[in-house]
ZAMARGU-4260 file (C-alpha; in steps of 0.2 Angstrom, whole numbers, plus 5000, padded with zeros to 4 digits):
<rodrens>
0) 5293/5069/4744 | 5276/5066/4747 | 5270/5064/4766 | 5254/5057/4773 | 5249/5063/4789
5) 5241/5047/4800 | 5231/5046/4816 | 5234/5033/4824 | 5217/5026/4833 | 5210/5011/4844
10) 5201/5008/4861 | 5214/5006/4872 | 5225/4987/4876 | 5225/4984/4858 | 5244/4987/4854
15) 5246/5003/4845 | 5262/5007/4855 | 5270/4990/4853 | 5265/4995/4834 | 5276/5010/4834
20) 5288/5001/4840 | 5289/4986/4829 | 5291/5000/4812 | 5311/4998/4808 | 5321/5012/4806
25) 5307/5022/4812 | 5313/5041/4820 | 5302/5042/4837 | 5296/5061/4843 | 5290/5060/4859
30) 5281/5077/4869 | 5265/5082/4874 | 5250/5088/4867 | 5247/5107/4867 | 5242/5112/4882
35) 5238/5097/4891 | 5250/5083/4901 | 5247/5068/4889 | 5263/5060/4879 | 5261/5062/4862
40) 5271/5049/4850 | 5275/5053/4834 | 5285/5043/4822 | 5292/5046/4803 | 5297/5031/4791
45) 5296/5031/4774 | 5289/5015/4763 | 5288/5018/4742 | 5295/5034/4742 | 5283/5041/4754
50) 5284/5049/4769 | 5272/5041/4783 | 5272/5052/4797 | 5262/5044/4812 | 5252/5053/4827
55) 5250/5041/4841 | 5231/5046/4850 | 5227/5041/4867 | 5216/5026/4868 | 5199/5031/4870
60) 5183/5018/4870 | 5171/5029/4860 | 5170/5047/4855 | 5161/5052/4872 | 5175/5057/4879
65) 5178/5060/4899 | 5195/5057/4904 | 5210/5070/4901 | 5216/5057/4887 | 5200/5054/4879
70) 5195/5073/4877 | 5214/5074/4866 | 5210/5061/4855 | 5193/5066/4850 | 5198/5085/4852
75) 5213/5078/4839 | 5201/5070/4827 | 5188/5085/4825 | 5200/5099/4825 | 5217/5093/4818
80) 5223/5091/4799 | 5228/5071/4797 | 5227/5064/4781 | 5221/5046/4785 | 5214/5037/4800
85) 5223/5020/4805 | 5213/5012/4817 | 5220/4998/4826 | 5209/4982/4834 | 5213/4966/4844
90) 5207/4952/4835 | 5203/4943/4850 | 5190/4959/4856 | 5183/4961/4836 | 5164/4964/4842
95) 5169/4977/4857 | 5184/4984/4847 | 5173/4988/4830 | 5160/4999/4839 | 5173/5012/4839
100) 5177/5008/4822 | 5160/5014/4815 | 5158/5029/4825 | 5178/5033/4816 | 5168/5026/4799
105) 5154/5041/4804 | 5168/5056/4799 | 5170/5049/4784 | 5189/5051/4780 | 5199/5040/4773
110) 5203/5024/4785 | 5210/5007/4786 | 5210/4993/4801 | 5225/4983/4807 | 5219/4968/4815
115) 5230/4966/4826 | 5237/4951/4837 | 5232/4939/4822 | 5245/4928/4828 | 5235/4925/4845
120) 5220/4922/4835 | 5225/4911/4821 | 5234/4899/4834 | 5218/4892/4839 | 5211/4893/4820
125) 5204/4907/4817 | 5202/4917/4802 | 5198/4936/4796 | 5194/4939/4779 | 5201/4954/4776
130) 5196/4957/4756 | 5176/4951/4763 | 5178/4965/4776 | 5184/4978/4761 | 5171/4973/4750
135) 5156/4976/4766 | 5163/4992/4770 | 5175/5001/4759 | 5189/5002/4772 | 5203/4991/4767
140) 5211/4980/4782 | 5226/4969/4785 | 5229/4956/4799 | 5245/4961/4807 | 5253/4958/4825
145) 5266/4970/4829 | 5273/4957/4842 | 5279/4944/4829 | 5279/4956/4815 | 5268/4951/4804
150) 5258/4959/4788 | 5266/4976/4792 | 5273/4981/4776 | 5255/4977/4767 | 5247/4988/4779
155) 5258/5003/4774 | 5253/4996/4759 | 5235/4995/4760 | 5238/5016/4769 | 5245/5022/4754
160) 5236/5014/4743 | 5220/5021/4751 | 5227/5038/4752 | 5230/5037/4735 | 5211/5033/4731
165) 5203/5044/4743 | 5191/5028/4751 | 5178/5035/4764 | 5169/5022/4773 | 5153/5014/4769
170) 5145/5010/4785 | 5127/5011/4786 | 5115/5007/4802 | 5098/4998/4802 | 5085/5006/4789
175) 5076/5015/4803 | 5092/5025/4811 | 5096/5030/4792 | 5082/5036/4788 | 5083/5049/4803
180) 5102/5052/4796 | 5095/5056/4780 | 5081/5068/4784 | 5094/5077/4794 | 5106/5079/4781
185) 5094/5088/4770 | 5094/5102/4781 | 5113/5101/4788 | 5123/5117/4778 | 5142/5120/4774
190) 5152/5115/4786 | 5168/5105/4789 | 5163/5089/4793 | 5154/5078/4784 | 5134/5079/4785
195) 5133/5060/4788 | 5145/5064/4804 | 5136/5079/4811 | 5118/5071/4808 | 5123/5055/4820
200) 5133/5065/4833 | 5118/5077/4834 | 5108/5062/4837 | 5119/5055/4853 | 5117/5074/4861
205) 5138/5077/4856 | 5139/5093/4865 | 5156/5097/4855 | 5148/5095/4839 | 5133/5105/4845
210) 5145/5119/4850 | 5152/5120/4831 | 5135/5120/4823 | 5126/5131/4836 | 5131/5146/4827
215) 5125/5141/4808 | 5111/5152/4801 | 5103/5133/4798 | 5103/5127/4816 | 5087/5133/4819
220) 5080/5122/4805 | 5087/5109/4812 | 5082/5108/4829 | 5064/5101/4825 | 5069/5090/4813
225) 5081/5084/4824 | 5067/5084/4839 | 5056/5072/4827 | 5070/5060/4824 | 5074/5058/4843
230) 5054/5055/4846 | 5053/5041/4832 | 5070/5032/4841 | 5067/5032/4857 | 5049/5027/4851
235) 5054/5013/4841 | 5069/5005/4854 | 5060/5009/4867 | 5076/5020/4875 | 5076/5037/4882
240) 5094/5038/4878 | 5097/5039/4862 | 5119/5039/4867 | 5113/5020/4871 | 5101/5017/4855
245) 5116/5021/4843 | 5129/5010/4856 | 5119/4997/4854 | 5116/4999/4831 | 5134/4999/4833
250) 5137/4983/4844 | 5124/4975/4832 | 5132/4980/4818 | 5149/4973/4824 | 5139/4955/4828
255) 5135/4953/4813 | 5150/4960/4804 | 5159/4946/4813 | 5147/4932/4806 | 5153/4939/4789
260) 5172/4941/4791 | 5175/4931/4803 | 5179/4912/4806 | 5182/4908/4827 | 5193/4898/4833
265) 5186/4879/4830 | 5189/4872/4847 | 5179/4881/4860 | 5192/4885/4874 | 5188/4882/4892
270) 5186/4900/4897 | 5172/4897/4881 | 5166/4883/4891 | 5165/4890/4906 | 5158/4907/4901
275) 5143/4898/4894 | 5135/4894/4910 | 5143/4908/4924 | 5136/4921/4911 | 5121/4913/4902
280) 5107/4926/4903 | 5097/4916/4915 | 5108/4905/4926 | 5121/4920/4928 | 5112/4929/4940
285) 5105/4916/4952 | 5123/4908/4951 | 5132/4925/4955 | 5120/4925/4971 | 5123/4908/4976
290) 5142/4910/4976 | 5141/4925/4988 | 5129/4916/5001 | 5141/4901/5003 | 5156/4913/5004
295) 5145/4923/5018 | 5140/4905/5023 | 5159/4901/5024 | 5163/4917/5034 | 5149/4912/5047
300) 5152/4893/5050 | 5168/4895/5049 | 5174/4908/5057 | 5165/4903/5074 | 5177/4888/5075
305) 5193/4899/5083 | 5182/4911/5089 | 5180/4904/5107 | 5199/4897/5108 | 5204/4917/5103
310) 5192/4925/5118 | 5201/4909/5129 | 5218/4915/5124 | 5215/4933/5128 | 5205/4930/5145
315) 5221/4920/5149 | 5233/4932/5145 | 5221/4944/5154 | 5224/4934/5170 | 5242/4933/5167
320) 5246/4951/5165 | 5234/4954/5180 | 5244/4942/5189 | 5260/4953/5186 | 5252/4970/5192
325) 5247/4976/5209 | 5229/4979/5211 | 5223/4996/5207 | 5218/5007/5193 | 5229/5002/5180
330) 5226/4984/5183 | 5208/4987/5181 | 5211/4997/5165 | 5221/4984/5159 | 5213/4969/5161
335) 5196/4974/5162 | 5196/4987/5149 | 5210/4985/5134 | 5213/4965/5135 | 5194/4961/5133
340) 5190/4974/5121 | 5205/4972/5109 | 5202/4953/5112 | 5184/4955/5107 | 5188/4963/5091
345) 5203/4951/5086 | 5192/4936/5089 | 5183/4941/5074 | 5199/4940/5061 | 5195/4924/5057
350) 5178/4928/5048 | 5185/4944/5039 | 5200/4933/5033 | 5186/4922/5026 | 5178/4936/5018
355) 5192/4944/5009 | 5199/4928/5005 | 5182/4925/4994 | 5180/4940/4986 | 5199/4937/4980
360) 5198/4921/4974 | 5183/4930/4962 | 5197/4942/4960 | 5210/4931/4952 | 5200/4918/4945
365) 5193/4933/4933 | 5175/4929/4939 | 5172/4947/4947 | 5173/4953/4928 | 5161/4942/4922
370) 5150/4946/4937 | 5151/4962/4933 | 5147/4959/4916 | 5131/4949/4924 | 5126/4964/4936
375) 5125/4977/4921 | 5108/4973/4916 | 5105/4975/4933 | 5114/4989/4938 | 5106/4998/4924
380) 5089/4996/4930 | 5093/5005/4948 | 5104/5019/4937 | 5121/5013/4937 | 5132/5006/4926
385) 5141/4988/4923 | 5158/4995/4929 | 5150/5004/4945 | 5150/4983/4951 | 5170/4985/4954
390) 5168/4999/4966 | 5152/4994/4975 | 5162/4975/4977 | 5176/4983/4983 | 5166/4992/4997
395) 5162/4975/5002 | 5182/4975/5010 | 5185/4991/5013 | 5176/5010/5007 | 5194/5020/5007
400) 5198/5010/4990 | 5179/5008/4983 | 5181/5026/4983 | 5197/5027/4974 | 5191/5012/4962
405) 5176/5022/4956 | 5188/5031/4946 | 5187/5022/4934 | 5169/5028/4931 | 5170/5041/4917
410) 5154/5048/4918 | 5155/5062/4934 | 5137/5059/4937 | 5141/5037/4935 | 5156/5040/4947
415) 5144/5052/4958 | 5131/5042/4960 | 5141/5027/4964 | 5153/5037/4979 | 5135/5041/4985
420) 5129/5021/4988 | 5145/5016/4991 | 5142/5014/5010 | 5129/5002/5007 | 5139/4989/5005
425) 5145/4983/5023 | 5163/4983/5025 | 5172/4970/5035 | 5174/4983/5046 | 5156/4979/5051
430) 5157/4962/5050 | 5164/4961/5070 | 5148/4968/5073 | 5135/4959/5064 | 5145/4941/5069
435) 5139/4945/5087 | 5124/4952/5087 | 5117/4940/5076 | 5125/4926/5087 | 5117/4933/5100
440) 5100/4934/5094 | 5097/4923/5080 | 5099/4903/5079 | 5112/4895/5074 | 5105/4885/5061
445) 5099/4903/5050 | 5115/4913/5056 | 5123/4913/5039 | 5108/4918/5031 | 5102/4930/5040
450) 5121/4937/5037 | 5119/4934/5019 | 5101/4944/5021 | 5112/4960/5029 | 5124/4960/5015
455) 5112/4959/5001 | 5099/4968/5009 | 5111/4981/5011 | 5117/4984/4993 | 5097/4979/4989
460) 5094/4997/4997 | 5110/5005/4991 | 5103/5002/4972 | 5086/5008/4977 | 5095/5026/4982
465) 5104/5026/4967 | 5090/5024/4958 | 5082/5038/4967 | 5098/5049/4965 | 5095/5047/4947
470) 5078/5052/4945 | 5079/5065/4957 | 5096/5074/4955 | 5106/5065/4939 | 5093/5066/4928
475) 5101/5056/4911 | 5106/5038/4908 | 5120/5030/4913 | 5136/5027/4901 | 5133/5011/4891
480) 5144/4997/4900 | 5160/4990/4888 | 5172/4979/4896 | 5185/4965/4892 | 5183/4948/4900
485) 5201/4939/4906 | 5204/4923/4902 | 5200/4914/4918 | 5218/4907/4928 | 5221/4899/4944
490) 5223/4909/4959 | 5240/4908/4967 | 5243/4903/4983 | 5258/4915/4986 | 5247/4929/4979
495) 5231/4926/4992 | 5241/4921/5008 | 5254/4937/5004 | 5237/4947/5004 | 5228/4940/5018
500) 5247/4942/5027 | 5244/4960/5023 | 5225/4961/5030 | 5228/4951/5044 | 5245/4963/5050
505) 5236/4980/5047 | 5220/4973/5057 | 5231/4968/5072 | 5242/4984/5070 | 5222/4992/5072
510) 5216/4982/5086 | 5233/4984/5094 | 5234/5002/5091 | 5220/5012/5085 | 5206/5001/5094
515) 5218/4999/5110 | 5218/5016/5116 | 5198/5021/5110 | 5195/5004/5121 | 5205/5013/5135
520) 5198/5029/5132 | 5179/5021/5133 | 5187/5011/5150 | 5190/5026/5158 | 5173/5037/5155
525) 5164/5023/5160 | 5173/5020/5176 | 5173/5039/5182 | 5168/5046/5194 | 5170/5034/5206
530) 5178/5037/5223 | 5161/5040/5231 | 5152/5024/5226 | 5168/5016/5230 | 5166/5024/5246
535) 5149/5018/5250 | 5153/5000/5245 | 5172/4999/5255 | 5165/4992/5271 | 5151/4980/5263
540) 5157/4961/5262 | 5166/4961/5244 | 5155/4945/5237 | 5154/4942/5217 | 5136/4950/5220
545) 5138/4966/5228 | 5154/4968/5213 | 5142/4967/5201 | 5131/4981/5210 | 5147/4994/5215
550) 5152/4991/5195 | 5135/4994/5187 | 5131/5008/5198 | 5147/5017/5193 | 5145/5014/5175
555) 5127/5021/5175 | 5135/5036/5185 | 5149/5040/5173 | 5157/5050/5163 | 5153/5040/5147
560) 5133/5036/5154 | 5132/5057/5155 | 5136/5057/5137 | 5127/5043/5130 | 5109/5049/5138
565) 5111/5065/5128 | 5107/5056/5117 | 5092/5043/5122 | 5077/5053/5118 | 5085/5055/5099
570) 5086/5035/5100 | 5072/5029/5111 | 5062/5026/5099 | 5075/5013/5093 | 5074/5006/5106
575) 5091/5010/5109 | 5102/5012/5126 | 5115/5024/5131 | 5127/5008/5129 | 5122/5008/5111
580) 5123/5026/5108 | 5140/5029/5113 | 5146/5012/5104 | 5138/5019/5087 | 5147/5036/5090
585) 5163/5025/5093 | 5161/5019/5078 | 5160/5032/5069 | 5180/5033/5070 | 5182/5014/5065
590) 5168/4999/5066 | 5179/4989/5075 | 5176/5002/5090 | 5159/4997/5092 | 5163/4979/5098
595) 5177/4986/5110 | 5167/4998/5116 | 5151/4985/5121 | 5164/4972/5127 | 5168/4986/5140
600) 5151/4992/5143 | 5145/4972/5142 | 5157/4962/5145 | 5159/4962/5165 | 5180/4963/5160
605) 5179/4945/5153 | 5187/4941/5135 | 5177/4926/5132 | 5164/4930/5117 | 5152/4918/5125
610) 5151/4929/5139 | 5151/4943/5131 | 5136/4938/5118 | 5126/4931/5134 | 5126/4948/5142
615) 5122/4957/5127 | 5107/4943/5125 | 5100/4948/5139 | 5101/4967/5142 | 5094/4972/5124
620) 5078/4968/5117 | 5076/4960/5099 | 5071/4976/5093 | 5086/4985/5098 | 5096/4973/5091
625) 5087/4974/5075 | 5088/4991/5073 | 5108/4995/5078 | 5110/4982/5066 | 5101/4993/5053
630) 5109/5009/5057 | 5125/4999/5058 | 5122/4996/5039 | 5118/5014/5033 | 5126/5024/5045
635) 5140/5034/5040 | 5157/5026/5037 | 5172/5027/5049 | 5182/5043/5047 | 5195/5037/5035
640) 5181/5033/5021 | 5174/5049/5024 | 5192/5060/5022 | 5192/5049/5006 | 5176/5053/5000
645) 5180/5074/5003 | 5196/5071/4994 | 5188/5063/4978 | 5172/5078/4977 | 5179/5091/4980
650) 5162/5101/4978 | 5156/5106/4995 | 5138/5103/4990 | 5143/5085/4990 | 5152/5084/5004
655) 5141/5091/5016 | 5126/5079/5007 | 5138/5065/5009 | 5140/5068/5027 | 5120/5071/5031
660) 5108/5060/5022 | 5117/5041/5028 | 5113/5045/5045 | 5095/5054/5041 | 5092/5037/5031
665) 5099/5024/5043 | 5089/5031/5059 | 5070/5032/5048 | 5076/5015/5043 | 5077/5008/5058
670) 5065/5016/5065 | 5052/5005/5051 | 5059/4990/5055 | 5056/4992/5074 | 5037/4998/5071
675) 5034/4982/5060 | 5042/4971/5072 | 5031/4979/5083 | 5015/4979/5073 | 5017/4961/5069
680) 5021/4955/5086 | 5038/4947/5082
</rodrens>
């Protein structure tokens, strides 16, 4: 019986498993690929007396290939013996989908396309001419869905029938990318592939394809020509890259191949609708930026309303536990130390609530796609790629996941690069932080922007490094930017208040835990050594006054004071105290710390953030303020982003890189602003 041997290809989400599976009486082999850990399907039928055997590839967006499952599909396609290619497409993703059609078309073997998820498609009344698309490129199609199944048997048809005839594609690409092909051609010798194939992969710098040809007594015949068809591209598209000139031929090509074939839906769906405006080339942006000032707006205005009954609440449970203890040390500890600093801390949940709860209403409305989508172009400019937008957003909550989400990055230099910036972005950790020094030094009416001006001045710089990461140690462009855009959908309301459930227990469980004994720890240096001044005050009449004295004497005496002035001639130019200093080294174990640590150090034992805010107001100058904000912001992230980061690169290189230039960056940072502020008289 005669047996064709199919590979079975598509980007991945377009159904080729629910394919398989939708084949009656079809016998299913399933193991791994030669020596590598990824499932390999295959499955036998027979239709007309032949025998269709079925290799189920890894999906895989182009033939750059960067994850494990990538590199056995393209590794599959170059290497193996197959008969016919089967590519598979979502119908409702035809212009992102075909891109990886052509570049299948480029290795000119026999193929044929299942459109697949017709039925979705054709609900809303749209149309793909199947016998139009044949006749535009050579590769016979069929308009199937494996969930319903639908045209099935005439696309086994349509296989065999190809098979049979031995149709190679006919794809070609704008006049002046073809005429590059062609010239190469000529001097491309014997070899297994077709010259059309090795001629465009040459082009987009295919280091697998340069490996195979590299030995050929005509490579070095081909090197200048190939030299002087890279010139005229990237002189003609005015593109470096030439990966990104042959993406974008492709995506054009797909365009318009979609005008040809194709009839949309006829009534324009709200997500249609929608996406008009939210991603229109000009409005996208400005919108985009005006829905994260009013969410940092939100965060501000709103979350001062509970701040000042939280800090009441504590103070009162201060002077209740207080009440309950016999005077002496621990009392002390406990009410002047833990209460207030765990208090100042917690009164600040409400604007991280606020913040998360912004930043996942983009989440499941399926904005945060299209602003990634929006940001690309961007993105692009400073070095970075479209989908580098999830992780750098995702540092806006939290680093330890941004880190993980920048797995998603391909590229190892994309991903790099990204990891690098990603502290940029102020977590919410910071937030605490920049809440109360901005309430302290800024007026009301400008507090949300000035907060808006942190965060985006923030990830402003963090582009500007990446951009200079690029140019200086990742020399090459980033990957070009495909990615699929959800249907928007409400949020749900059990979905967001079961996550900021979530946030607001492991924040408490920190402030109660964590943030509790560091605030302890930070009570007790700064209230040791003490026996002597306590000494010299005992027999003095104990008025509010002379407290004050005996207490600021011994903290500018202790143990913690000792430590911080190690520091001051570092961070006098900052304008920064030994208060300041050891609250920055605090938070380098968690953000949160800083505020414990100056509610001790500032807070006179009181848990009322009005307090609290006055006495910071009028110990530090502007400038000071000014420039812990800044360091605040660049400064390296609290210990558990960092473990994160070491985990995720493991070169030490990196590592050691990682850990050095945040901190290098943030203090000559800071530094600028406070000599401008300076200079200018501000």
């Amino acid at each position: 019986m005669k047996e064709i041997k199919i590979a079975l290809v598509g980007q991945p989400n377009v159904g080729k498993s629910h394919l398989i599976n939708s084949i009656s009486g079809a016998t299913l082999h399933v193991g791994n690929f030669s020596g590598v850990t990824v499932e390999k399907k295959e499955v036998e039928f027979e239709r007309g007396g032949v025998k269709l055997k079925l290799i189920d590839l890894p999906g895989t967006y182009s033939f750059h290939a960067y994850t494990p499952e990538e590199e056995v599909t393209k590794k599959f396609l170059l290497n193996e013996e197959y008969d016919l290619i089967l590519n598979v497409v979502d119908s409702n993703q035809l212009e992102k989908n075909l891109t990886f059609t052509w570049q299948l078309a480029d290795l000119q073997k026999p193929m044929v396309v299942a459109f697949n998820m017709y039925d979705e498609f054709a609900r809303g009344g749209g149309e793909i001419d199947t016998d139009r698309f044949y006749k535009l490129t050579n590769i016979m199609a069929q308009n199937v869905s494996a969930k319903e199944n639908f045209g099935l048997e005439e696309l086994f048809e349509k296989v065999i029938k190809t098979y049979e005839l031995k149709n190679t594609p006919k794809v070609y690409y704008s006049e002046l990318v073809e005429e590059q092909v062609e010239n190469l051609k000529k001097v491309v010798k014997e070899c297994r592939f077709s010259k059309r194939f090795i001629a465009i992969r040459l082009l987009e710098d295919d280091e697998d394809v340069y490996k195979i040809v590299h030995e050929k007594v005509w490579f070095s015949d081909l090197l200048p020509v190939l030299k002087k068809a890279k010139d005229i591209l990237r002189g003609e598209y005015d593109e470096e890259d030439t990966k990104t000139i042959l993406f974008e031929e492709r995506y054009a090509l797909s365009k318009g191949m979609v005008t040809q074939i194709a009839k949309r839906p006829k009534k324009e769906t709200l997500t249609e609708k929608i996406d008009k405006i939210l991603i229109h080339p000009i409005l996208g942006l400005p919108l985009f930026l005006l829905i994260m000032w009013a969410i940092f707006q939100a965060t501000f205005s709103l979350g001062a309303i509970p701040m000042d009954y939280i800090g009441k609440g504590f103070e009162s449970f201060a002077n209740y536990i207080g009440s309950l203890l016999p005077s002496g040390i621990v009392k002390d500890a406990i009410t002047q130390g833990v209460i207030p600093a765990v208090g100042a801390v917690v009164m600040f949940l409400p604007n991280i609530l606020i913040l998360f709860l912004g930043i996942n209403l983009l989440e499941q409305t399926g904005y945060m796609a299209r602003a990634a989508y929006v940001m690309d172009g961007v993105l692009k400019r400073f070095g970075l790629q479209g989908r580098a937008f999830i992780p750098l957003v995702t540092g806006f909550g939290c680093s330890v996941p941004a880190y993980m989400a920048a797995r998603t990055l391909k590229n190892p230099k994309d991903r790099l690069i990204t990891m690098l910036v990603i502290g940029f972005m102020s977590c919410g950790a910071r937030l605490p932080v920049y809440v109360l020094l901005v309430s302290a030094f800024f007026p009301k009416e400008i507090q949300g922007n000035v907060m808006f001006a942190i965060y985006i001045g923030g990830a402003l710089t963090g582009l500007v490094v990446a951009k200079v990461l690029r140019a200086v140690l990742f020399k090459g462009e980033p990957e070009p930017f495909v990615m699929e855009l959800p249907k928007y959908r409400f949020p749900k309301l059990k979905s967001l208040l079961f996550d900021l459930w979530i946030k607001t227990k492991l924040y408490l469980q920190k402030a109660g835990t964590f943030i509790a004994v560091a605030s302890l720890l930070i009570w007790v240096l700064s209230s040791f050594p003490r026996a002597e001044i306590i000494k010299k005050y005992e027999n003095m009449p104990q008025t509010p006054q002379l407290q004050a004295k005996m207490h600021k004497e011994i903290l500018e005496n202790s143990y913690l004071a000792r430590i911080g002035k190690l520091m001051e001639p570092i961070t006098k130019p900052l304008d920064l105290g030994w208060r300041e200093d050891v609250s920055l080294m605090a938070g380098l174990a968690a953000k949160e710390n800083i505020v414990s640590t100056m509610a001790v150090l500032y807070g006179n034992g009181s848990s009322n953030s009005k307090t609290l805010i006055e006495n910071i107001k009028k110990s530090l100058p502007f400038t000071a303020a000014v420039a812990m904000i800044i360091v605040i912001m660049f400064y390296s992230p609290c210990l558990a982003a960092m473990s994160t980061f070491w985990a995720e690169v493991p070169q030490w290189a990196w590592r050691l890189f990682y850990t050095v230039y945040p901190n290098v960056f943030a203090y000559f940072a800071a530094l600028l602003a406070v000599s401008l502020i300076k200079l200018f008289g501000a």
